[in-house]
N, C-alpha and C positions, 0 to 999 in steps of 0.2 A: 580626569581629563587628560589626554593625550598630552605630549609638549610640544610646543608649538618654536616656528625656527624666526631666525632674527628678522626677516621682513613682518611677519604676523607682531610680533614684541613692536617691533616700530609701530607700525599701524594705528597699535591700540595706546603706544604712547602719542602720537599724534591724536587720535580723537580726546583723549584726556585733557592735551593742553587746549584741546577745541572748545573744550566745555569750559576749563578755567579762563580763558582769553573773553569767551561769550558773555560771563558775567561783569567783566569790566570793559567792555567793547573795545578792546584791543587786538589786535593781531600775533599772537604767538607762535614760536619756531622750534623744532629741532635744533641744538648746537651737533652736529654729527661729530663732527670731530672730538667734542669730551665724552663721546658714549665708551661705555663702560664695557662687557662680560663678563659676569662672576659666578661662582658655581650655581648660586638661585638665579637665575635670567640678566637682565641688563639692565642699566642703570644709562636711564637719558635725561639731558641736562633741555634747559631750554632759556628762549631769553624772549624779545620780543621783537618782531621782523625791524624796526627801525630800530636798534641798536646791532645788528647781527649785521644789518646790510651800512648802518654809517657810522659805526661806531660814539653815535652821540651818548654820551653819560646820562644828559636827561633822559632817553628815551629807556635804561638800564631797569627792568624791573629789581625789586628788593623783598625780600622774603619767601619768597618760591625755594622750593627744598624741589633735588631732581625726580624723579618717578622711576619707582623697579616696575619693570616688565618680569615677572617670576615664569620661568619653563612651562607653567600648568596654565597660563595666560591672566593670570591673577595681576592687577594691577593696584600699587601702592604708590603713593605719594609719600615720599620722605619726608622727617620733619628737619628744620633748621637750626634746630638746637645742639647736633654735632653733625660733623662730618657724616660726606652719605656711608665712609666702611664703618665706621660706627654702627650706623643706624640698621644695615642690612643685617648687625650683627645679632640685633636685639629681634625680640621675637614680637 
């Protein structure tokens, strides 16, 4: 597969958290500003639109690990067990 450039990575990390949010009928967001670039694609974080937009604690998801966007448009979902440079490190 071709690599694809960082609007396409976004995209397909937005439709991801589209799906994870769908299962808990919540509404979930890009954090833009923690995205990441690393040699394998990008690393985006995400939270849930009522904490991103009021900062309430309740509204703070917990357990969400960020999502690699890899170059060849492969998308993982990181786990929470370490850090995301950890995780991208592991195969």
């Amino acid at each position: 597969m071709a690599a694809i450039d960082f609007e396409a990575a976004r995209h397909l990390a937005q439709t991801r958290i589209a799906s994870h949010a769908h299962l808990g009928q919540d509404e979930f967001v890009l954090v833009p500003e923690h995205t990441r670039e690393t040699a394998r694609g990008w690393v985006f974080f995400y939270n849930s639109r009522e904490f991103v937009e009021t900062g309430n604690a309740s509204a703070m998801l917990a357990g969400n690990g960020p999502i690699l966007v890899e170059r060849d448009g492969t998308v993982i979902d990181l786990p929470t067990h370490c850090d995301w440079e950890e995780a991208i490190r592991t195969p």
